[in-house]
C-alpha positions in Angstrom: 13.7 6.2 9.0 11.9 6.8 5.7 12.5 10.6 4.3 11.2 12.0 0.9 14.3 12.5 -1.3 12.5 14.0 -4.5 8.9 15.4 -4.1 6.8 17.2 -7.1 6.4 20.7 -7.7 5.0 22.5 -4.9 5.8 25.7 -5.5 1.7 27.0 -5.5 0.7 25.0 -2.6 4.1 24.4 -0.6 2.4 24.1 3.2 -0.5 21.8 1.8 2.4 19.8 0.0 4.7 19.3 3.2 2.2 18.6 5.1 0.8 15.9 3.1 4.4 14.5 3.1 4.7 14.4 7.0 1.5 12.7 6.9 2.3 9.9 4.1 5.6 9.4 5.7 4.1 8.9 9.2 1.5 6.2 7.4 4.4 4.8 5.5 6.8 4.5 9.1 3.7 3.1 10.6 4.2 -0.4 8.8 7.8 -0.7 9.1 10.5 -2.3 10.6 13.0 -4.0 10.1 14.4 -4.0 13.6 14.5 -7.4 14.4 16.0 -8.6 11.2 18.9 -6.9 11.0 22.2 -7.1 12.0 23.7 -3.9 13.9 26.5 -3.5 10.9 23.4 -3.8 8.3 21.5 -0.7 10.0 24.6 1.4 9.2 24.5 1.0 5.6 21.5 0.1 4.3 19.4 2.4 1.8 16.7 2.1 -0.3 14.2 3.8 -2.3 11.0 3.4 -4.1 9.0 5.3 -6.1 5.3 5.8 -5.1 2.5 6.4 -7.4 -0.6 7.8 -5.9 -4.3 8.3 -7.5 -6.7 10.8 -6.7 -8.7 8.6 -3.7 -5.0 8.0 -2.2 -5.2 4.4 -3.5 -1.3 3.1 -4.4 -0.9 2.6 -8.3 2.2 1.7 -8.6 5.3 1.2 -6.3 8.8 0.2 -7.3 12.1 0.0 -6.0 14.2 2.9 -7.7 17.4 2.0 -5.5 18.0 -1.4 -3.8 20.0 -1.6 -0.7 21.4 -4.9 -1.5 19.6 -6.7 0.9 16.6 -8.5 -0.4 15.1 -8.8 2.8 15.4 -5.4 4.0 14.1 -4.3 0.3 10.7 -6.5 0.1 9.8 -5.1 3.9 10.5 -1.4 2.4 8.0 -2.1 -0.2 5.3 -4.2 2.3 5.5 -1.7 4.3 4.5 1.2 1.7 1.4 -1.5 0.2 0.2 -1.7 4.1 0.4 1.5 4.2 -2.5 2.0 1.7 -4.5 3.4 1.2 -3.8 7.5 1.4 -5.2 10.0 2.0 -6.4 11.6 -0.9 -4.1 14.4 -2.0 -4.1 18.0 -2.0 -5.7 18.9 -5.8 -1.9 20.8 -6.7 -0.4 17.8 -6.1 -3.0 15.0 -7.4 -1.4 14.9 -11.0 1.7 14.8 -10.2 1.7 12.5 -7.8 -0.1 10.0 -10.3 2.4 10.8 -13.1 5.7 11.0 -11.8 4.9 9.7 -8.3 7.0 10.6 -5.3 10.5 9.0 -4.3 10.7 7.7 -0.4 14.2 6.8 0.9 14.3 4.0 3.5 17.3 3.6 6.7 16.3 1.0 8.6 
């Protein structure tokens, strides 16, 4: 599962916002899994997240793993799987500075 555990401010543009997350999320769960790599115990516990910088085309700047899980393998196919994921859609002009500043955090369960 990947969920968005810190977004930017959305408060003038809250639909646009969420719905650009559902869609970056659905782009980012596209490219990843870890299924086959992992033991059943491992699923449990594992957790990671990354930060995601995003310019105004929806090209990735930056990514970077804000938490690792601890699990090196699990942690380098959280972070393929967001650069696969590339590019974006552009996004929504409230949240284009933001997003390119401060970037958004994406938590990954495998």
């Amino acid at each position: 599962n990947v969920e968005l555990v810190a977004v930017c401010d959305l408060d003038s543009a809250k639909a646009e916002g969420d719905q650009y997350w559902a869609l970056l999320s659905a782009q980012v769960h596209r490219n990843y899994d870890v299924s086959q790599t992992l033991s059943d115990d491992e699923r449990m516990r594992l957790r990671a997240q990354v930060a995601l910088y995003i310019g105004r085309a929806g090209q990735v700047i930056k990514v970077q793993l804000v938490r690792a899980s601890g699990n090196a393998l699990f942690d380098n196919a959280v972070l393929s799987a967001v650069k696969k994921a590339s590019p974006f859609s552009p996004p929504p002009n409230a949240l284009r500075d933001s997003l390119q500043k401060t970037g958004v955090v994406l938590e990954f369960r495998p």
